[in-house]
C-alpha positions as CSV (number, residue, x, y, z in Angstrom):
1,X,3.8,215.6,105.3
2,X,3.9,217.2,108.7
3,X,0.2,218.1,108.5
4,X,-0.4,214.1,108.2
5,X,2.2,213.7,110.9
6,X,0.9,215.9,113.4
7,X,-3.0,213.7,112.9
8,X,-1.2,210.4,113.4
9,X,0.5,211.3,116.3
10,X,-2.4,212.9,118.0
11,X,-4.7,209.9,117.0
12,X,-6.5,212.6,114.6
13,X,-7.1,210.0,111.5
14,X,-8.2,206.3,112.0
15,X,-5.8,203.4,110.3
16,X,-7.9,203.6,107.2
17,X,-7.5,207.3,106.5
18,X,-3.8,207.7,107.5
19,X,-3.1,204.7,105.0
20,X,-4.6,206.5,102.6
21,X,-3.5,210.2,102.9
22,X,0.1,208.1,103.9
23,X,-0.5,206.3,100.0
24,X,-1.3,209.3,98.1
25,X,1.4,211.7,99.8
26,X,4.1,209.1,98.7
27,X,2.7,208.7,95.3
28,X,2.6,212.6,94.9
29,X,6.5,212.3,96.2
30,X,7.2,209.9,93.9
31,X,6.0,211.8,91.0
32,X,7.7,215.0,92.4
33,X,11.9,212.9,92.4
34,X,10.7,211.6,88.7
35,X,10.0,214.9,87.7
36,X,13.0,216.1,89.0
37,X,14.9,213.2,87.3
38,X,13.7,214.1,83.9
39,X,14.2,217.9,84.4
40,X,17.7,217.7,85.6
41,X,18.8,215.3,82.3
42,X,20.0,212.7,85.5
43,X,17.3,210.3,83.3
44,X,19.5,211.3,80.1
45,X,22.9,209.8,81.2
46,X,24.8,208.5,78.4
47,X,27.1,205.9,80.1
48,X,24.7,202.1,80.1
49,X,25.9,201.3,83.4
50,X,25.0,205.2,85.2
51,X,21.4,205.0,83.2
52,X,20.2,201.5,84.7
53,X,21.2,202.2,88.2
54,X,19.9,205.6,88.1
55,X,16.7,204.3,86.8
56,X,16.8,201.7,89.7
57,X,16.9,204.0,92.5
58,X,14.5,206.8,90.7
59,X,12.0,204.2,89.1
60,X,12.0,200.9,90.3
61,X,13.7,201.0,94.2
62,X,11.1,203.8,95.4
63,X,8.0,201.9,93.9
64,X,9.3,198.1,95.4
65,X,9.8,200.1,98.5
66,X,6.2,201.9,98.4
67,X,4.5,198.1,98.0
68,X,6.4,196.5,100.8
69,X,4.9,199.5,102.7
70,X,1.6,198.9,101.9
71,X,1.8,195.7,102.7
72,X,3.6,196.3,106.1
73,X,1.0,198.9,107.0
74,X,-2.2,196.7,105.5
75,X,-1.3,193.3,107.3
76,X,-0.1,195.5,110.3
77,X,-4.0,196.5,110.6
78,X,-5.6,193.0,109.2
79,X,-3.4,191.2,112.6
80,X,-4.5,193.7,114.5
81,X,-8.0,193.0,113.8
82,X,-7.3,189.4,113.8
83,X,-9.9,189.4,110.6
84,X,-9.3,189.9,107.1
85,X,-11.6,189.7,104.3
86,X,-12.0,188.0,100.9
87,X,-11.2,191.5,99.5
88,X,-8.6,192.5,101.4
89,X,-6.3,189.3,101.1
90,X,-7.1,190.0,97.2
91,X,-5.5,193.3,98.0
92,X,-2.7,191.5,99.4
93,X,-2.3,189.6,96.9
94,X,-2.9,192.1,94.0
95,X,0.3,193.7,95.8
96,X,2.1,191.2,96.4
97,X,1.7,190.6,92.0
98,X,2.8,194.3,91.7
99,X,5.8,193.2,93.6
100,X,6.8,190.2,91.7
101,X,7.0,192.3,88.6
102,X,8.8,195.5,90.4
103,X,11.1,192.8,91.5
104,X,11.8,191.2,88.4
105,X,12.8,195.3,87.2
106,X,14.7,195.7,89.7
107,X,16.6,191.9,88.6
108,X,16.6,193.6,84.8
109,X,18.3,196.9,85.7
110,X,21.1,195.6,88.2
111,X,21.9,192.5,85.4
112,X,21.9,195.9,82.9
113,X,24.3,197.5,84.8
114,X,26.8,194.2,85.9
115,X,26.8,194.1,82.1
116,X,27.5,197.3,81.0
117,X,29.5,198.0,84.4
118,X,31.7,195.1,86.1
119,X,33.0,198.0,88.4
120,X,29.9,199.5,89.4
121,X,27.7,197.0,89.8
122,X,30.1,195.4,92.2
123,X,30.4,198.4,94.4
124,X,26.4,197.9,95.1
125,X,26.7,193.5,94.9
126,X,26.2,193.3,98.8
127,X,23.3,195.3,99.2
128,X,21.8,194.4,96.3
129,X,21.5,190.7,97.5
130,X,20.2,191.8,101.0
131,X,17.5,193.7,98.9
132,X,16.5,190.9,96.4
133,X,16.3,188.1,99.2
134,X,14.5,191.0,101.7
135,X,11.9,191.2,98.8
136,X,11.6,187.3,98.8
137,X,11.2,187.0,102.4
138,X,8.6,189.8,102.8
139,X,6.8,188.5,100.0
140,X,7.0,184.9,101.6
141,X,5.9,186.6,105.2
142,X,2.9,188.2,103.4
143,X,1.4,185.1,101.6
144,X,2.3,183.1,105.1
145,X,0.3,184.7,108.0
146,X,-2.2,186.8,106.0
147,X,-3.0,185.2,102.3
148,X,-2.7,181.5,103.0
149,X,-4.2,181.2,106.2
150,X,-8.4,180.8,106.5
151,X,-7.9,184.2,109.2
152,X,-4.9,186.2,110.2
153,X,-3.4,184.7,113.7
154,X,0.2,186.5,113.9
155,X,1.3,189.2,116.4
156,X,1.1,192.6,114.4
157,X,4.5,193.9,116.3
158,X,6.7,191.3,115.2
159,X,5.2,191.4,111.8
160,X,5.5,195.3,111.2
161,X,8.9,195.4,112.6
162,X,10.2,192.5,110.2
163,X,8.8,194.0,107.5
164,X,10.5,197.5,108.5
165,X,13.5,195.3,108.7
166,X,13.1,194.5,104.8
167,X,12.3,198.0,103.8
168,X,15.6,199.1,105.8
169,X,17.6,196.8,103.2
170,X,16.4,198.4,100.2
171,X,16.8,201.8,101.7
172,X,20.4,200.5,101.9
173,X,20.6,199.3,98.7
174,X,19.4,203.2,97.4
175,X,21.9,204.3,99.7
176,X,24.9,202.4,98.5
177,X,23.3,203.4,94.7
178,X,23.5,206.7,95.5
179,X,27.0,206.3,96.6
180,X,27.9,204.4,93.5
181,X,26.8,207.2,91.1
182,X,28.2,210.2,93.3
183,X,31.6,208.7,92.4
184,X,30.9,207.7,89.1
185,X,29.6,210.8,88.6
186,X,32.3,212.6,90.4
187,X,35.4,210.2,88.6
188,X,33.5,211.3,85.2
189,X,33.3,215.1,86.2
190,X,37.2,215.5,87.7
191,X,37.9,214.0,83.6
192,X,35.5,216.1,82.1
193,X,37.4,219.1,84.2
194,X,40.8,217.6,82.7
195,X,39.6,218.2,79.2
196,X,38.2,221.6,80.0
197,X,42.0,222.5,81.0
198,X,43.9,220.7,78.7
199,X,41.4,222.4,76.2
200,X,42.1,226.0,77.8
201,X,45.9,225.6,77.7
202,X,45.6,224.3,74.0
203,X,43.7,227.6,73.1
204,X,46.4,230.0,75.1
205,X,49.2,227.8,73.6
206,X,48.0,228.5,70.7
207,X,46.9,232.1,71.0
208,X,50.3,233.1,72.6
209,X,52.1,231.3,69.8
210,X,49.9,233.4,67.0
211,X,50.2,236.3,68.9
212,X,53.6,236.1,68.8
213,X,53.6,235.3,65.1
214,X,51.5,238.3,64.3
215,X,54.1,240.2,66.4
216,X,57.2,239.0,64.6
217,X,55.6,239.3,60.7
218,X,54.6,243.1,62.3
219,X,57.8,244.1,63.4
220,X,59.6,242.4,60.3
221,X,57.0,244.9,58.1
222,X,58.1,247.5,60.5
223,X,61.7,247.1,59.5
224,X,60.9,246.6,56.0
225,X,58.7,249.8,55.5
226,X,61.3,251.6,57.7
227,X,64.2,250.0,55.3
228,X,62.2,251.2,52.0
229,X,62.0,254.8,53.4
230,X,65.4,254.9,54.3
231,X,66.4,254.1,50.4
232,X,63.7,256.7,49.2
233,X,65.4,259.4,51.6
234,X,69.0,258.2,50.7
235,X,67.7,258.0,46.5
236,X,66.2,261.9,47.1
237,X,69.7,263.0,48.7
238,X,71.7,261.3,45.7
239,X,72.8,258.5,48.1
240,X,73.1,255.5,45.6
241,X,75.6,253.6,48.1
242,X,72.5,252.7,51.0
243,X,72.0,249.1,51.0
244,X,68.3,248.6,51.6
245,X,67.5,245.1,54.1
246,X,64.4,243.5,53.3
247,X,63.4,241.0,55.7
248,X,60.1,239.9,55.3
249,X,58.7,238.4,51.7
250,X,55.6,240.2,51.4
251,X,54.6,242.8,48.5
252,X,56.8,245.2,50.9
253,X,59.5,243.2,50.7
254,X,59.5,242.9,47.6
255,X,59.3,246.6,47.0
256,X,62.1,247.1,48.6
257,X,64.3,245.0,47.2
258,X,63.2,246.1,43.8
259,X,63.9,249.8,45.0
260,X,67.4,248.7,46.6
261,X,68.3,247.0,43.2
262,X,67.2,249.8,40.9
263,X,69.5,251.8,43.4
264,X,72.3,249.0,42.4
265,X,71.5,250.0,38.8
266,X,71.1,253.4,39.3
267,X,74.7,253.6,41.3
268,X,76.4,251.3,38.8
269,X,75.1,253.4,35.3
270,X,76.4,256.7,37.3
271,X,79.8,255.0,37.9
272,X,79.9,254.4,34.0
273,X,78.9,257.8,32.6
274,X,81.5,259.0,35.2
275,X,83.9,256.9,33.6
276,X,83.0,257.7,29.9
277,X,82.8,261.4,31.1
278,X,86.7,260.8,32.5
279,X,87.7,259.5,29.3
280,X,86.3,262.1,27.2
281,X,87.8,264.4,29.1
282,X,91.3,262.6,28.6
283,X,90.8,262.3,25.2
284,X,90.2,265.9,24.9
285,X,93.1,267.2,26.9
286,X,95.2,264.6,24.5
287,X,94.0,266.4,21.7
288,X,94.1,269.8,23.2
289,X,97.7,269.3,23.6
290,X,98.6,267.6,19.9
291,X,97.1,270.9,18.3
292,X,99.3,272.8,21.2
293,X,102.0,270.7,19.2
294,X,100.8,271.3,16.1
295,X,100.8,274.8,16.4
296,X,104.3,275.3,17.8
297,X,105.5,273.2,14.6
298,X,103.5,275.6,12.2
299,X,105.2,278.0,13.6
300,X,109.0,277.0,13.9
301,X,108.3,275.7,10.0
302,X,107.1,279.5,9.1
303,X,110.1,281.0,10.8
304,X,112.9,278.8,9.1
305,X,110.6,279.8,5.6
């Protein structure tokens, strides 16, 4: 681009060549933002209204532009010359067909997105009328002072600037495009961010509130183990009065309370042997002291014998 610049400026290239080197450098730059389209997934936008205008200003805006700068630069040199030939004004023309049918893409994709869009496609309305009668009226210059007349009469000036004038209003249009999707783009990414936090809070919620579940059932085991081993010491020290407190309801807890209840059963069959032992032991001091009785009888019935 600046090597081009630089010839131009210092006369280095004659019209024919700069148009050409001018052609091929913006199709090579045209190639380059569809490339980059396509690599950074902007061509792969799932929202209808998003995909149509972004296809608009990285398809169809940059290639109606392009042919409304041919022709600007083209009739620019035929007015100069004052001469055009049967060729060239086929040229003309052949452009001028190119930029019907660019046109009526350009008409396709902004109907697209005022479908699929209301909002958006109202945020670019203005410019996009500017850019659709622009096209007309270049078109109209064209075909006026260079196609339709038997040789070219016009003041070049005049003519290049209008045309300049017309590609302004599509650059406007890409402009105001460009606008429209940075805050599309932006509105969708500040909700995308929402989600991302309401996800990340969800997942801490969540892992605090299983953390602390995993703490609680840990300490309950804790208490429960700790509660077993206190029976099993009180049970080895002959301790059947510890009360064992099972909290949780696991196989431990269960454990436990099956050891605290044979403890229960353990305590209660002691209590009765100790009071069957008692009353054997009454029983035999009762009888102890009948045959203490019985003897002092024997013996008061052999003395009066």
């Amino acid at each position: 681009w600046r090597a081009l610049r630089d010839a131009v400026s210092s006369m280095g290239v004659d019209s024919a060549t700069g148009y050409a080197r001018h052609t091929a450098l913006v199709a090579s730059q045209m190639r380059l933002l569809g490339d980059v389209a396509d690599r950074s997934g902007l061509m792969l936008d799932p929202e209808p209204g998003s995909y149509y205008l972004m296809a608009l200003v990285v398809d169809t805006l940059p290639k109606v532009s392009e042919l409304m700068g041919q022709s600007r630069a083209l009739g620019a040199l035929y007015l100069k010359r004052a001469a055009i030939t049967p060729a060239e004004r086929a040229g003309l023309q052949a452009l001028l067909d190119q930029l019907a049918r660019q046109s009526a893409e350009l008409e396709r994709y902004t109907a697209n997105v005022r479908d699929s869009d209301p909002a958006l496609a109202s945020s670019i309305d203005a410019a996009r009328r500017t850019a659709e009668q622009s096209i007309k009226d270049a078109s109209a210059l064209v075909r006026s002072v260079l196609i339709d007349p038997e040789a070219p009469a016009a003041a070049p000036v005049p003519y290049f600037n209008t045309m300049t004038g017309h590609i302004d209003n599509l650059f406007k249009l890409t402009d105001a495009s460009f606008a429209a999707l940075d805050t599309t783009l932006g509105q969708r990414i500040a909700v995308d961010q929402r989600h991302v936090i309401v996800v990340l809070i969800t997942v801490l919620l969540a892992g605090g509130l299983a953390g602390w579940f995993m703490l609680t059932i840990s300490r309950s085991t804790v208490r429960t183990v700790a509660s077993a081993q206190a029976a099993a010491e009180a049970l080895a020290r002959g301790d059947l009065s510890h009360v064992v407190r099972a909290e949780s309801n696991d196989e431990i807890g269960r454990m436990a309370r099956t050891l605290g209840d044979a403890m229960q059963q353990l305590a209660t069959l002691v209590r009765e042997i100790k009071a069957t032992g008692e009353s054997v032991g009454t029983a035999s001091a009762q009888i102890a002291a009948g045959n203490n009785d019985l003897s002092v009888r024997t013996e008061q019935t052999a003395a009066n014998l």
